[in-house]
N, C-alpha and C positions, 0 to 999 in steps of 0.2 A: 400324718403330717398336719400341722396346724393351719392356718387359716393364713398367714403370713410365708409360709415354708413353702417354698417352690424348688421343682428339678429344676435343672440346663433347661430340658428338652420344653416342659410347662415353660418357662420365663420366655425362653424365645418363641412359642406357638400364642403366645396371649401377653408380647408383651406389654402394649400400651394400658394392657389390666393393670396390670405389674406397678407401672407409674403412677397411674391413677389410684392404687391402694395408697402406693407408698406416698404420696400428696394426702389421701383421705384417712389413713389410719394408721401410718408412721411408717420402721423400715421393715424392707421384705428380703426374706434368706434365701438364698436361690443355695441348692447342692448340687453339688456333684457327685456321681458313684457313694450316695447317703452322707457325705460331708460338704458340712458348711463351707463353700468358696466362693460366696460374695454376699456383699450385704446391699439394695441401693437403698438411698432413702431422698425426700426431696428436695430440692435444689436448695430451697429459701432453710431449712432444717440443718443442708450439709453448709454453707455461708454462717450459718449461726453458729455453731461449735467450730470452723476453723479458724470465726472473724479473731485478730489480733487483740486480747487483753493489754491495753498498758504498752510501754518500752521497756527495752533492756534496763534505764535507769531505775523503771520500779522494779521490774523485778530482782534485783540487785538493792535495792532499799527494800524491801519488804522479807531479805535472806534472814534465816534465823541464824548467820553466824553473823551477821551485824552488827556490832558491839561488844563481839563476844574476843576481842584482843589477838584474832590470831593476825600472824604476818603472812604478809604476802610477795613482801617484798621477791624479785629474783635472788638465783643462787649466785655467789658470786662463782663461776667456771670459768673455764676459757674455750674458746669456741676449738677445733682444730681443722689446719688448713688442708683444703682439698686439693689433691693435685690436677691437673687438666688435662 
């Protein structure tokens, strides 16, 4: 197990190590029964890849079908009526 790769039972006996890594030296893999089932990493790290890129109108101006002619328009259907 590498230097990062923690069990269950290690994560929770030493966890504030755990934190402290993952603030000092990025994130750390905690297993279970030899599989990967969690990752932490630190707070200000995990803020930074969730923070929000842009709006919906960029990313919608930045679509690569952009300009490329297709329609969108609705089908013309008809709805059908539900009984009560």
């Amino acid at each position: 197990m590498d230097a990062h790769t923690w069990t269950v039972a290690q994560a929770k006996a030493r966890f504030s190590e755990v934190i402290e890594k993952a603030s000092l030296e990025g994130p750390q893999t905690i297993t279970r029964n030899g599989r990967r089932a969690a990752v932490l990493v630190a707070a200000d790290e995990w803020e930074r890849k969730t923070r929000r890129k842009g709006t919906l109108a960029d990313f919608f101006a930045a679509s690569p079908l952009r300009g490329s002619g297709i329609d969108l328009r609705p089908l013309p259907i008809r709805l059908r009526k539900v009984r009560p």
